[in-house]
N, C-alpha and C positions, 0 to 999 in steps of 0.2 A: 156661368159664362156661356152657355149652349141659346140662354135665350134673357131679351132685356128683364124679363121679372129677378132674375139674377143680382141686375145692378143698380145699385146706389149712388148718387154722385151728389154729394153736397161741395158748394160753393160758399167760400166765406168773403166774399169783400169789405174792403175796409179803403175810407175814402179818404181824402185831403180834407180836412174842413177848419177852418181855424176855431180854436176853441175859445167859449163864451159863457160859459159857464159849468156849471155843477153835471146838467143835465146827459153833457156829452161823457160824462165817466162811467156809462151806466152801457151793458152791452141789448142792444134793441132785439125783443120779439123776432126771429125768424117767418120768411115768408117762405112758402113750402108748396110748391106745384108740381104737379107727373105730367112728361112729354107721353106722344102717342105713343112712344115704343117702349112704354114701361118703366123708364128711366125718373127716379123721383130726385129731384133737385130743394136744395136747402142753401135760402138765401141768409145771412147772418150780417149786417150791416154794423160795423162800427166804426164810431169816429175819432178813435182818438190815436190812431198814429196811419200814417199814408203808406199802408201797405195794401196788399192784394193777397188771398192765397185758396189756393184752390186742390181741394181733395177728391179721388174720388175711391168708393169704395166697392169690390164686388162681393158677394157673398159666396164667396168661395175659399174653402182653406182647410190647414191639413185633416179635419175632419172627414174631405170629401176623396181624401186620399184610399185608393183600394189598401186591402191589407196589406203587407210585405213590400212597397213602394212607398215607402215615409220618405217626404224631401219633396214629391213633385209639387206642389203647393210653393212651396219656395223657390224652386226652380222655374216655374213657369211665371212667376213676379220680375225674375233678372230678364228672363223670355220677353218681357212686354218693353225694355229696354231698348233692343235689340233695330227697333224699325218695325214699321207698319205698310202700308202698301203705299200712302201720301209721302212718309217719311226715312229715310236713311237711316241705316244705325248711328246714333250718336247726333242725330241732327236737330231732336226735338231739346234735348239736352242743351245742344249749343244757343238755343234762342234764348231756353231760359238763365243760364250763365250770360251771354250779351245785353242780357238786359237787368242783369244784376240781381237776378235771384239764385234760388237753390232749391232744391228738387229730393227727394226719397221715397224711397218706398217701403214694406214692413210687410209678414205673411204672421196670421194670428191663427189662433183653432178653428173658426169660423169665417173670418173673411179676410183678405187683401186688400191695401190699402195703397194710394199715393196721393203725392202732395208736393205743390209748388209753389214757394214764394217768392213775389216780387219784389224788390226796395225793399225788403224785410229790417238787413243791419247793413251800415257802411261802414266797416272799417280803414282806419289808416296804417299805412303800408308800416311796418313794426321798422326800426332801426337795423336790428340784426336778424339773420334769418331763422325763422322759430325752430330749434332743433325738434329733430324725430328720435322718437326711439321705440325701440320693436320687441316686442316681448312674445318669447317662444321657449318650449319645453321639449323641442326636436331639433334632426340636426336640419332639416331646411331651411325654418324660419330664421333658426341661429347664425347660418352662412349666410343671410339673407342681413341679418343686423350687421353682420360685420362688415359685410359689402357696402352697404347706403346708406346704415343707420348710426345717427350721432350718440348712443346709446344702446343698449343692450340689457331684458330686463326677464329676470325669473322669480323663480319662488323657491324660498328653501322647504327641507323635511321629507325630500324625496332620497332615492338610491345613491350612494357616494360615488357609483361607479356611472349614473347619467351626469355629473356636472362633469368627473376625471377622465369620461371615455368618450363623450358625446355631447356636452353644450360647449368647455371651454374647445378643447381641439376643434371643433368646426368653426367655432368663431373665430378663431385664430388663422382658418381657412379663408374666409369671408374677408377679413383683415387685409391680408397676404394678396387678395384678389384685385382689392382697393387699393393698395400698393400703403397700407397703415400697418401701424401698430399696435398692440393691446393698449401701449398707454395713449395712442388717442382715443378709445374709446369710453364711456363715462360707462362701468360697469354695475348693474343696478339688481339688488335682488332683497325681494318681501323676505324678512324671518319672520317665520309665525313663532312666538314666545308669550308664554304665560307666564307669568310672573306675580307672585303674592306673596304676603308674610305668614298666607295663613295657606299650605297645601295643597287641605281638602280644596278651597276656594279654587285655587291654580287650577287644579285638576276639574274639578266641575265644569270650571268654564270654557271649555275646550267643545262642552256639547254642543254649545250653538253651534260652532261649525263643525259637527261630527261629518257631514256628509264628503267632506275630504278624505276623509279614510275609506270609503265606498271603494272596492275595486272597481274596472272597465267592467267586469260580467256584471256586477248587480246594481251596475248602473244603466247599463244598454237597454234601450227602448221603453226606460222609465219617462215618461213626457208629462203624468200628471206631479208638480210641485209637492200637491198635499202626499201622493205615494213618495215621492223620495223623502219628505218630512219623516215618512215612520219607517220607513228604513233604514235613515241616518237616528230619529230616537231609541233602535231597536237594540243597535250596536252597543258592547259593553264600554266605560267610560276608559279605558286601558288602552283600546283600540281607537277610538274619538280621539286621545290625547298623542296618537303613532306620529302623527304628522308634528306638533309643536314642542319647543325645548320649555318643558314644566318643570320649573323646582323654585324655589325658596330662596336658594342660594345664588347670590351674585357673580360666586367666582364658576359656579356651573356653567352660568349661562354662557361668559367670557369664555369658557373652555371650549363650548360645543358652538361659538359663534367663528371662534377662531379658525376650524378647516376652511369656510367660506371666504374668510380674510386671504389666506395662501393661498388658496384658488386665484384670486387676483379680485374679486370684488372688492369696490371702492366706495360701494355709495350702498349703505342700507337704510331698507324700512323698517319698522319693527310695524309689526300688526301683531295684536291683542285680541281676542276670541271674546272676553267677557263683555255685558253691557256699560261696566262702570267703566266709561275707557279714559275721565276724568282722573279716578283711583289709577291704574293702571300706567300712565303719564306721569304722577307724582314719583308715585314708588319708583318706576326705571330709571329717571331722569333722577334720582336721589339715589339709588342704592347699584345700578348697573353702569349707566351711561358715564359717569366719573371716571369707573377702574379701565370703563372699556376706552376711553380716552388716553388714557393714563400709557397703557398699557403698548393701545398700537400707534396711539398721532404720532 
């Protein structure tokens, strides 16, 4: 950023052309030229839908971050937001929304990125208004779903005493604020459950996602992937399995899904940890989802 050998800026255009055959499904050779101030521009021509979009990238990111200051990288990407000395905050934003595109930006290990597109997608305006819903594991975000959010969404396998003392009570705040009630809100929360006829399987397949059982300490200032990969392999299979209801048994599952029912949740997911998640869909929907029907519709 301190000087143009820093910056990269490729430009993708893509033009109107009526189409004519074969030829134009094919994306054209880039044209590749550096302005005097270092800046290397990448042209990408294609034809086959009338948009425009334009990237540019610096080579800069949190690698370039001193020690014990992780985040500036990210924070100087919302920083570029903000206005520039031609432009207002929120100004450059607004031409692009006026003219019917959309805009982001992204911070990676090595560089910064943004990006805007023109005419990109038109959508039509939907019938009803598309409900929101806000998923939070604190009491902020929670007052926060209950205040504006048409929905409200967690994850089970955590403390009995975060949903009994700290998600529902606050949303019930958020609610109260809004001038609603619990049962307007569509209550929505992930069970992680394994389920198999065969145990050990149950059990096993809980590793893939063992890194949910990682506490905050041994996961704080973890940033390489493959290092939290062997942190989370390292854990015994007992501990991997803390977070999900594993057994065999149908009327287990029914038992330990049931405190979340009395909570007030109304809408659940089941998420499944193993790969077979074909397998996994048969079995629940044949040997759990009946009784749990049964039981509480």
């Amino acid at each position: 950023m301190k000087s143009a050998k820093f910056l990269v800026c490729v430009g993708v255009a893509v033009f109107f052309t009526a189409l004519t055959g074969p030829a134009f499904s094919k994306i054209f050779n880039p044209e590749t030229f550096t302005l005097k101030n270092g800046l290397q521009v990448v042209v990408i021509p294609n034809h086959r839908v009338p948009v425009v979009t334009h990237s540019i990238y610096y080579r800069v990111g949190a690698i370039d971050e001193p020690p014990g200051k992780s985040g500036l990288a990210h924070f100087f990407e919302h920083l570029m937001f903000k206005g520039t000395k031609t432009l207002k905050p929120g100004q450059f934003s607004a031409i692009v929304a006026r003219n019917g595109g959309r805009e982001n930006a992204f911070t990676t290990h090595d560089y910064t990125g943004y990006y805007q597109t023109v005419a990109a997608t038109i959508y039509d305006r939907p019938a009803r208004q598309i409900p929101i819903y806000i998923a939070a594991a604190g009491p902020t975000a929670t007052r926060l779903a209950g205040r504006i959010g048409d929905g409200f969404i967690t994850t089970s396998g955590k403390a009995p005493e975060l949903y009994q003392e700290t998600l529902i009570p606050n949303l019930q705040v958020g609610l109260e604020k809004s001038g609603r009630h619990m049962d307007d809100l569509d209550k929505m929360i992930e069970m992680k459950v394994s389920f198999d006829t065969d145990h050990e399987r149950a059990l096993n397949d809980t590793r893939h996602w063992a890194a949910l059982a990682l506490s905050p300490e041994e996961k704080t200032g973890v940033e390489d992937p493959e290092e939290m990969e062997k942190l989370a392999d390292a854990l015994p299979v007992e501990r991997a399995a803390s977070r999900w209801i594993v057994s065999t048994d149908p009327e287990e599952h029914i038992e330990k899904i049931e405190p979340y029912l009395e909570l007030g949740f109304n809408h659940l997911v089941f998420h499944a940890p193993g790969p077979d998640q074909v397998r996994f869909q048969r079995l629940y929907a044949k040997e759990v989802l009946p009784r749990l029907r049964k039981k509480f519709a």
